[in-house]
C-alpha positions in Angstrom: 136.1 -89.2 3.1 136.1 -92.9 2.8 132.4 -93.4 2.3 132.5 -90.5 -0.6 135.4 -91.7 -2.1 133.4 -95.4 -2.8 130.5 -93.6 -3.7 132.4 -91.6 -6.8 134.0 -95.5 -7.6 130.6 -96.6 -7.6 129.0 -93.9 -9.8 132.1 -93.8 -12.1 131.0 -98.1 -12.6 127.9 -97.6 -13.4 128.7 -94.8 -16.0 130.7 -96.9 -17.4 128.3 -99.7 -17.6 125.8 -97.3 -19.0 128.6 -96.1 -21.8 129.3 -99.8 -22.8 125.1 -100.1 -23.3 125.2 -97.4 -25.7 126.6 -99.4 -28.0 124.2 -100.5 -30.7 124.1 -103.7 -32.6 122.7 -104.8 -36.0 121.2 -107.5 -37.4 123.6 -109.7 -39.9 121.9 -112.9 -40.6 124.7 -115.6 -42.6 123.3 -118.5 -44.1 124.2 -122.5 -43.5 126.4 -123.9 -45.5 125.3 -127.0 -47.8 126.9 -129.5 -49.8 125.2 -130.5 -53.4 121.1 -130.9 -53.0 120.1 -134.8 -53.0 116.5 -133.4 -53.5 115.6 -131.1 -56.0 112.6 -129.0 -57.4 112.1 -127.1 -60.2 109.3 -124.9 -58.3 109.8 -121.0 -57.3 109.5 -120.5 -53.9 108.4 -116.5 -52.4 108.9 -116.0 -48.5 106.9 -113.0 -47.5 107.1 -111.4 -44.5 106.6 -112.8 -41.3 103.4 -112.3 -39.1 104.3 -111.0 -35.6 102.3 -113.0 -32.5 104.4 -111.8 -29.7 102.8 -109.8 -26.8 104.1 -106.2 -27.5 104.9 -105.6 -23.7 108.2 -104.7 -22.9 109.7 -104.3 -19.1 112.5 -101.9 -18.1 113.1 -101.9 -14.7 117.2 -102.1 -14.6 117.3 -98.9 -12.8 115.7 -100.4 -10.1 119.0 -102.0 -9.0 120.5 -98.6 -7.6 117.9 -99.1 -4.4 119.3 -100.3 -1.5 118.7 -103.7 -0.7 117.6 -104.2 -4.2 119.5 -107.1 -4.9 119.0 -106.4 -8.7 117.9 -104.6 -11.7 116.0 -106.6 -15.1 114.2 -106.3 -18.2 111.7 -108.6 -20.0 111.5 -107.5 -23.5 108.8 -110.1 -25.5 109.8 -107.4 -28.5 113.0 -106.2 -27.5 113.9 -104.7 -30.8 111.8 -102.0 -29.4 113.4 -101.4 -26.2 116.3 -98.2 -26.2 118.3 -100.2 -23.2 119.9 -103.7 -23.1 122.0 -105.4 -20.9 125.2 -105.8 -22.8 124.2 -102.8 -25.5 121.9 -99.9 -26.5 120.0 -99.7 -29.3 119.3 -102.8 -32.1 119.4 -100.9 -35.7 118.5 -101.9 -38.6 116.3 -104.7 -37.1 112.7 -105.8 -38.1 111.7 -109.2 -37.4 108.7 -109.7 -39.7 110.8 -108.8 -42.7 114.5 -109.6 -41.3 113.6 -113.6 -40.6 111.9 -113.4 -44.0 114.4 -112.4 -45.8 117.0 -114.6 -43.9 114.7 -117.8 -44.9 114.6 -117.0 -48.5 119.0 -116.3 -48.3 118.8 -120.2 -46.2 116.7 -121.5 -48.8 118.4 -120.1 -51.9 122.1 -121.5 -50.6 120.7 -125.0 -50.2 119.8 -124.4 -53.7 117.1 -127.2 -53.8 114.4 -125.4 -55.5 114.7 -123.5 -58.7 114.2 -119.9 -57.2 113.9 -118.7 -53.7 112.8 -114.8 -53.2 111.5 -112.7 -50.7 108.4 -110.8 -51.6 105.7 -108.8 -50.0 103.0 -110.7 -53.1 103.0 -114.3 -53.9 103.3 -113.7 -57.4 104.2 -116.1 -59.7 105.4 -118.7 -57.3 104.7 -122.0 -56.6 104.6 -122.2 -53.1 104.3 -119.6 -50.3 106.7 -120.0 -46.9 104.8 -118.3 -44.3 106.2 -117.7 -40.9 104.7 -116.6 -37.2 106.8 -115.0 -34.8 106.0 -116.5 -31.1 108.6 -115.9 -29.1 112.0 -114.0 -28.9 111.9 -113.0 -25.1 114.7 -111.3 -23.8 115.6 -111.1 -19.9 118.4 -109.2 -18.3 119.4 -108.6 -15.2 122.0 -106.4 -13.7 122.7 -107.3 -9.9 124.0 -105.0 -6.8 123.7 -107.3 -4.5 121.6 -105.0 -2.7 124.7 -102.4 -2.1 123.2 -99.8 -4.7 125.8 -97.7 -6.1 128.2 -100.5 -4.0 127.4 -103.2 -5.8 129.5 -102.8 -8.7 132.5 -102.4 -6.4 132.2 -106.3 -6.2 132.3 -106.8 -10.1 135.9 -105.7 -9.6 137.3 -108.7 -7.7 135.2 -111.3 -10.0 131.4 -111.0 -9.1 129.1 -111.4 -11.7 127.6 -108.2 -13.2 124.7 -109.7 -14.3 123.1 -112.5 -16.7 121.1 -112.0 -20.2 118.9 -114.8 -21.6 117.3 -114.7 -25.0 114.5 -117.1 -26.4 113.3 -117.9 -30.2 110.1 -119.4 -31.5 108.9 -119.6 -35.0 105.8 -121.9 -36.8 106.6 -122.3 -40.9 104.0 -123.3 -43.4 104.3 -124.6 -46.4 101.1 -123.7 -48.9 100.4 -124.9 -52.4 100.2 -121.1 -53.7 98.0 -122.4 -56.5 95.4 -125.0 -54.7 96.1 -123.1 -51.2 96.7 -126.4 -49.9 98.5 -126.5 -46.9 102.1 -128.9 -47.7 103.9 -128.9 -44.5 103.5 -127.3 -41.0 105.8 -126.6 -37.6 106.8 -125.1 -34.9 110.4 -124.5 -34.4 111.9 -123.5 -31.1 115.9 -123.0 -30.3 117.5 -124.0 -27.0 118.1 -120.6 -25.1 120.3 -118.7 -25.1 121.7 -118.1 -21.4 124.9 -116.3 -20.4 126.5 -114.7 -17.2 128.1 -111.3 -17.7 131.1 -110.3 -15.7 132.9 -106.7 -15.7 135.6 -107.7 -17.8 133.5 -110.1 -20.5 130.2 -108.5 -21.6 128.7 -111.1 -23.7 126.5 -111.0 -26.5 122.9 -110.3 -25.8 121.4 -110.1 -29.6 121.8 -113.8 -30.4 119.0 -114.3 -32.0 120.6 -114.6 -35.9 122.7 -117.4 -34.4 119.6 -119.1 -33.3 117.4 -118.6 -36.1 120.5 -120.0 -38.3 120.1 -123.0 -36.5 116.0 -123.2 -36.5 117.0 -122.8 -40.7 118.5 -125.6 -41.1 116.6 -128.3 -39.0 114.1 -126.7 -41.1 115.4 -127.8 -44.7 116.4 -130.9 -43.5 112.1 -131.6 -42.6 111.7 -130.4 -46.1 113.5 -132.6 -47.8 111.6 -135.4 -45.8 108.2 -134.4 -47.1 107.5 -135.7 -50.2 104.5 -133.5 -50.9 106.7 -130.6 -51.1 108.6 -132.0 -54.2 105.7 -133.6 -56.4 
C-alpha cells in the first residue's frame, strides 16, 4: 500500500512537470537603450535575414530518466526552436531565427540612431550597406534528473533537490559590406557568456534566454562600429 501510494506521488510529479512544459514561450526581442550618437552617418543601412550554420540535429532523450538507475533525462537541441519539449516549457512560437535576429539588429540599430535609416529587408535595395549575419551556435542542454529512483526521483525535489539544470549557448559572425563596391567594411564573431541555470520544483527558470543574450551581443556590436572608421567614410 506504501509502495503504491509513492508511486501515484511520483506519477502525479511528473504530470505535473510535464503540464508546467506545456507552456509555450515567444520570442520578444527589446532593444538597448542609447544616449545621443557621438558618431553619425547619413548612409541607409538594410539587415536581411540571417543565414543558418547550425547542425539541424536535435536530441530528446528526457524520457529516458523514468529508467531505473538512470540517474537522468536530457536534450541537446543545436536548433531548439524546432524541438516540441523543453525543460522549463513546451513549445517556442512565433520564433525564427534567420529573420527574428534580423529584424532585432535592424530595431538595435535604428534606436542607436547613428545612421540615417536602418530596415530590415529580404533585397538590398537602395541601401548603402548590407549587415549580414551567420547563425553558429544557439545550443540548448537540459537535463531533468531522478537520481536513478525513476518515478522516485521527483519525490526528492520536494525536500529541496534539484529538479534539473538548462544551459543555453549563442554565437553569431556580422559583416559589414559596401552594398555598392561589395567591399567587405567590418567582420566578427560574437559569442555570449552562457547561459547556465539549476532548476528546482518550486523555481522553474527561464530556458529561452536567448533575446537576453543576443541583446547584449547587439550592443558590444555598435560600440565596434563606431570604432571603424571605414564604416562612416
Amino acid at each position: 500500500m506504501k509502495k503504491c501510494f509513492f508511486v501515484v506521488v511520483g506519477v502525479l510529479l511528473f504530470s505535473m512537470i510535464i503540464s508546467g512544459c506545456a507552456s509555450q514561450k515567444a520570442w520578444v526581442y527589446k532593444p538597448n537603450t542609447y544616449r545621443q550618437p557621438s558618431v553619425f552617418s547619413e548612409k541607409t543601412v538594410v539587415v536581411p535575414p540571417f543565414i543558418d550554420q547550425r547542425d539541424d540535429i536535435n536530441k530528446n532523450r528526457i524520457p529516458l530518466y523514468l529508467i531505473p538507475l538512470m540517474p537522468f533525462g536530457w536534450a541537446d537541441y543545436n536548433a531548439p526552436e524546432g524541438a516540441q519539449m523543453h525543460i522549463n516549457s513546451g513549445i517556442w512560437i512565433n520564433y525564427k531565427p534567420t529573420e527574428d535576429f534580423a529584424k532585432a539588429l535592424a530595431q538595435e540599430l535604428k534606436n542607436a540612431n547613428v545612421f540615417k535609416e536602418a530596415y530590415f529587408d529580404f533585397k538590398k535595395g537602395s541601401s548603402d550597406i548590407i549587415i549580414t549575419g551567420k547563425i553558429i551556435n544557439t545550443k540548448y542542454r537540459g537535463n531533468l534528473i531522478s537520481y536513478g529512483l525513476s518515478v522516485y526521483g521527483p519525490l526528492l525535489w520536494l525536500v529541496g533537490f534539484p529538479a534539473g539544470s538548462i544551459n543555453n549557448e549563442l554565437s553569431i559572425e556580422l559583416s559589414c559590406t559596401d552594398s555598392k563596391t561589395n567591399q567587405l567594411l567590418f567582420s566578427k564573431t560574437y559569442s555570449a557568456p552562457k547561459y547556465s541555470k539549476i532548476s528546482w520544483i518550486y523555481n522553474l527558470p527561464n530556458d529561452f534566454n536567448y533575446s537576453s543574450m543576443l541583446n547584449g551581443l547587439y550592443k558590444q556590436f555598435l560600440l565596434d562600429l563606431k570604432n571603424e572608421p571605414t564604416i562612416f567614410k
